[in-house]
C-alpha positions in Angstrom: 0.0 0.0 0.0 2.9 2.1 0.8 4.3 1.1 -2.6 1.0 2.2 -4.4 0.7 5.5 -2.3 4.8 5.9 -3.4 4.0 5.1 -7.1 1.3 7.4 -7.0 2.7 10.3 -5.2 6.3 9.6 -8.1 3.3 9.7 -10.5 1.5 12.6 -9.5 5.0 14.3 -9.5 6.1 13.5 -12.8 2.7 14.7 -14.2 2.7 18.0 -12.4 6.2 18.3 -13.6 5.3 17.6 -17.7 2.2 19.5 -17.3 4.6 22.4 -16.0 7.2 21.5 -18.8 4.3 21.5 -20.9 3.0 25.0 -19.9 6.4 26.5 -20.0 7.2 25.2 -23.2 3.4 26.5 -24.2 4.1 30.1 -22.9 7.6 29.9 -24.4 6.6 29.1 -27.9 3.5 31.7 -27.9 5.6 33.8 -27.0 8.0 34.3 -29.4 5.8 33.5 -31.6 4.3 36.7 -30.6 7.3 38.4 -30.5 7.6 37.1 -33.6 4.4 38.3 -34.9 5.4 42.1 -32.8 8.6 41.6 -34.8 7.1 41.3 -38.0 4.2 44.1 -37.8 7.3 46.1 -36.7 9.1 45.0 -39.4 6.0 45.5 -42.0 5.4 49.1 -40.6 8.9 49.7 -41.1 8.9 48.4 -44.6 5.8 50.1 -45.0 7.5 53.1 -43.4 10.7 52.7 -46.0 8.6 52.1 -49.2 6.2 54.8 -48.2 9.7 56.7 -47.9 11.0 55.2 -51.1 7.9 56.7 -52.8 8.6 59.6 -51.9 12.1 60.1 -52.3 10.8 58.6 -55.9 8.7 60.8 -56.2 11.2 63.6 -54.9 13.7 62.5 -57.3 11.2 62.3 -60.3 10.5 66.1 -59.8 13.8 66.1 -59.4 14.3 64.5 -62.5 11.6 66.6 -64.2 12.6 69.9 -63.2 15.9 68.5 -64.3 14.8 67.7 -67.7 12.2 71.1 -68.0 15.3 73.2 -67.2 17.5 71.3 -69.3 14.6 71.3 -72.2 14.3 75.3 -71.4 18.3 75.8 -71.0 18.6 73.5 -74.4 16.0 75.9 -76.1 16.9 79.3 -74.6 20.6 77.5 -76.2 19.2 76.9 -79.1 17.3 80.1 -79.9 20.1 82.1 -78.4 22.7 80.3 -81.4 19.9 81.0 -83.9 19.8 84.5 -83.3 23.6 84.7 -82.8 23.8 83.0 -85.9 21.1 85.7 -87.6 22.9 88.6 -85.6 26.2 87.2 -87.1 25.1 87.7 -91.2 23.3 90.6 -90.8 26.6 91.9 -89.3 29.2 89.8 -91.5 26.9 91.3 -94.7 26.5 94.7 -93.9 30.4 94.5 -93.2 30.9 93.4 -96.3 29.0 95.4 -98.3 30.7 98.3 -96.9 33.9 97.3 -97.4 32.9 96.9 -101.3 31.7 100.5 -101.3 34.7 101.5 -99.8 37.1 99.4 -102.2 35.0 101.1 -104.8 35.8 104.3 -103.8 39.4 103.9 -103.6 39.5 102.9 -107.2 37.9 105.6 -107.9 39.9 108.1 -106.2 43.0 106.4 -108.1 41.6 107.7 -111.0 41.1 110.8 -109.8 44.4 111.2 -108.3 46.1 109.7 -111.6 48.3 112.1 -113.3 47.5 109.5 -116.7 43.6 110.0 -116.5 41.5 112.2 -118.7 39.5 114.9 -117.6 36.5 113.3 -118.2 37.4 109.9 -117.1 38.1 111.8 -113.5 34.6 113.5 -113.7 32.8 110.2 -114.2 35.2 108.8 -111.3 34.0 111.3 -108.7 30.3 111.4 -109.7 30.3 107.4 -109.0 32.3 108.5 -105.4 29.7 110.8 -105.1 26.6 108.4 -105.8 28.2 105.6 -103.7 28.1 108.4 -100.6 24.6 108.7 -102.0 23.6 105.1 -101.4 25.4 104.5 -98.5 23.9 107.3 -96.4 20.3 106.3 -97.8 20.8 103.1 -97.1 22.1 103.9 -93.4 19.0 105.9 -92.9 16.6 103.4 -94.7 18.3 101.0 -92.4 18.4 103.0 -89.0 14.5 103.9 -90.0 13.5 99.8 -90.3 15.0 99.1 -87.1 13.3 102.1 -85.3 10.0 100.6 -86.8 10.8 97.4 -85.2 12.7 95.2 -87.8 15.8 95.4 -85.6 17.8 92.8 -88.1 17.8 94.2 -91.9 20.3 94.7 -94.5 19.7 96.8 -98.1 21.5 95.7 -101.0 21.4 98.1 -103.8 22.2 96.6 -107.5 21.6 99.7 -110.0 17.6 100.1 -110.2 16.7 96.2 -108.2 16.9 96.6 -104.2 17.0 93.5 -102.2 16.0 93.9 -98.6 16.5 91.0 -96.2 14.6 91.2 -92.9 15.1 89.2 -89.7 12.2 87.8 -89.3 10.4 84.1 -89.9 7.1 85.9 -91.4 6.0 89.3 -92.2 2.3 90.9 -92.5 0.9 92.9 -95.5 1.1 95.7 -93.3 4.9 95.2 -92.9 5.8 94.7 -96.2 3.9 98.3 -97.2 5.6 99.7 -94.8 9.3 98.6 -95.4 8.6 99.5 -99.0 7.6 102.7 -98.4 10.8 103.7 -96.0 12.9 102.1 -99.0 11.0 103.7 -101.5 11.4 106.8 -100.4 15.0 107.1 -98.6 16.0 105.3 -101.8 14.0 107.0 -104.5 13.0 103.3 -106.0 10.1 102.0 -107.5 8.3 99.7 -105.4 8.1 97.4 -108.0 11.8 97.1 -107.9 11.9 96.9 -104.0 12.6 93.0 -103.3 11.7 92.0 -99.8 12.8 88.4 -98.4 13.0 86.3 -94.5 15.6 85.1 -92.8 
């Protein structure tokens, strides 16, 4: 009886101490399988956290980008337009250069006659009335000039050849109203026909 009472009490032992083995290996595993589960909500808040972030450092970094790329598009036209009207600046400038220069080579051909001691009388008259109707055309065409820019066609150039006048005017397009009135401040500084007055775009 003693035995039984001893088997019984080792028994009742043993199972207190597996149902506490049991319980503490219960409340161990729930909880880190809650920590767990804390851990991973913390760990999807922070992802969410770092992706909400990423968005908006993505979304940062596309304005970014975009301002970026307007800027460059504006800097790459404001570029672009600013070579184009170098470029027109440039010929209106290299032309009327060159034109004057041709005057002025003109003129010193002419005053070689006049200053040669070999030349005929009349050969130095017609010499100095073609000095005199180059100063002619230059100051009309300086005025004619000076007038068109005043008027709002600040790039132009006149080209005179005998009766014909080509005018070239920096501008894509031009209205009927601006073609009359270039033709009539080259008609009249020029004394020309406006059917000789030649009008053209650059």
């Amino acid at each position: 009886m003693k035995i039984f009472k001893k088997n019984q009490l080792a028994l009742l032992v043993i199972s207190l101490m597996l149902i506490t083995a049991g319980y503490l290996n219960y409340s161990a595993t729930h909880g880190l399988a809650e920590e767990a589960d804390s851990s991973l909500d913390l760990a999807q808040i922070g992802d969410a956290e770092l992706v909400s972030s990423n968005i908006i450092d993505g979304n940062n970094i596309v304005a970014e980008n975009a301002d970026t790329t307007s800027n460059n598009i504006v800097t790459n036209e404001i570029s672009t337009n600013t070579d184009i009207n170098n470029e027109s600046n440039d010929y209106f400038t290299t032309s009327k250069l060159e034109r004057n220069v041709m005057y002025s080579q003109m003129i010193e051909r002419y005053q070689e006659v006049l200053e040669s001691t070999n030349a005929y009388t009349e050969q130095k008259a017609i010499a100095q009335e073609e000095i005199n109707k180059i100063n002619d055309i230059q100051n009309a065409i300086m005025i004619a000039e000076n007038l068109l820019s005043t008027k709002g066609f600040k790039e132009n150039i006149i080209f005179v050849n005998d009766d014909s006048i080509s005018i070239i005017i920096g501008k894509e397009e031009l209205s009927q109203d601006e073609i009359a009135q270039i033709q009539n401040i080259v008609s009249r500084e020029l004394k020309a026909e406006i059917d000789n007055i030649h009008i053209s775009t650059k």
